[in-house]
N, C-alpha and C positions, 0 to 999 in steps of 0.2 A: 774292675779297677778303672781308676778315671785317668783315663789319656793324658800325656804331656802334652800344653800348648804345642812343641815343638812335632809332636805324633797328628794332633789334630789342634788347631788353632779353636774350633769353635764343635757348636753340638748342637742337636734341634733340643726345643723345650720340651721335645719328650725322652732323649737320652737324658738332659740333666736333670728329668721329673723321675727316672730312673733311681740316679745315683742319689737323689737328695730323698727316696722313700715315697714320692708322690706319683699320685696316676694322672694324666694327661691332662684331663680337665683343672687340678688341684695346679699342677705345672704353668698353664695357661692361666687360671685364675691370681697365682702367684706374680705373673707375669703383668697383668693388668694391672694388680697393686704394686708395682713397685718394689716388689720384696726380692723377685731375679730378675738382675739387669741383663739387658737382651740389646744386640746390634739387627736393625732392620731394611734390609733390602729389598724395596720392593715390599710382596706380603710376605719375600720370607723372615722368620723369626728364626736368630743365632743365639746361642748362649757362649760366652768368651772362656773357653776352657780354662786360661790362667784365672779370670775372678770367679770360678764356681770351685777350684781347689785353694783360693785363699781363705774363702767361703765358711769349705768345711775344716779350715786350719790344717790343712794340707801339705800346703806352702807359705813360708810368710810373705807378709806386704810387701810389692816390688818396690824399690829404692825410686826414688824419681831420677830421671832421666841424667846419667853422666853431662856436665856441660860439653861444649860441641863446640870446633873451633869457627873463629868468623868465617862468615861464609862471603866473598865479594860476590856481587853481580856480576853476571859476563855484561861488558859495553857491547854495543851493537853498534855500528855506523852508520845511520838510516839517510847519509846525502844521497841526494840522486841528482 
């Protein structure tokens, strides 16, 4: 069973090579072409738990972002 973002936010390319049927290499080669989007730190390689269960129609497509109220800058008073 594939984890809630909220359980695990993300997953190596080889748990999601797991859940989508592929073995490591298959996972990674997916990963070079573009076919599973992947967040990169460094050399490590994440797969985003929420778009690999939108992926498999899991879940549907997140709504874009509720509008947010202004936000002011804090002033600073930099006399000296």
């Amino acid at each position: 069973m594939i984890p809630t973002p909220e359980e695990r936010p993300t997953l190596t390319v080889e748990e999601a090579g797991e859940h989508l049927g592929l073995g490591r290499s298959s996972a990674y080669e997916a990963v070079r072409r573009g076919e599973l989007h992947v967040l990169r730190f460094g050399r490590a390689i994440r797969v985003p738990t929420a778009q690999l269960r939108v992926m498999l129609g899991i879940d549907a497509e997140p709504q874009a972002d509720p509008p947010t109220a202004d936000i002011m800058p804090i002033r600073r008073d930099v006399s000296s």
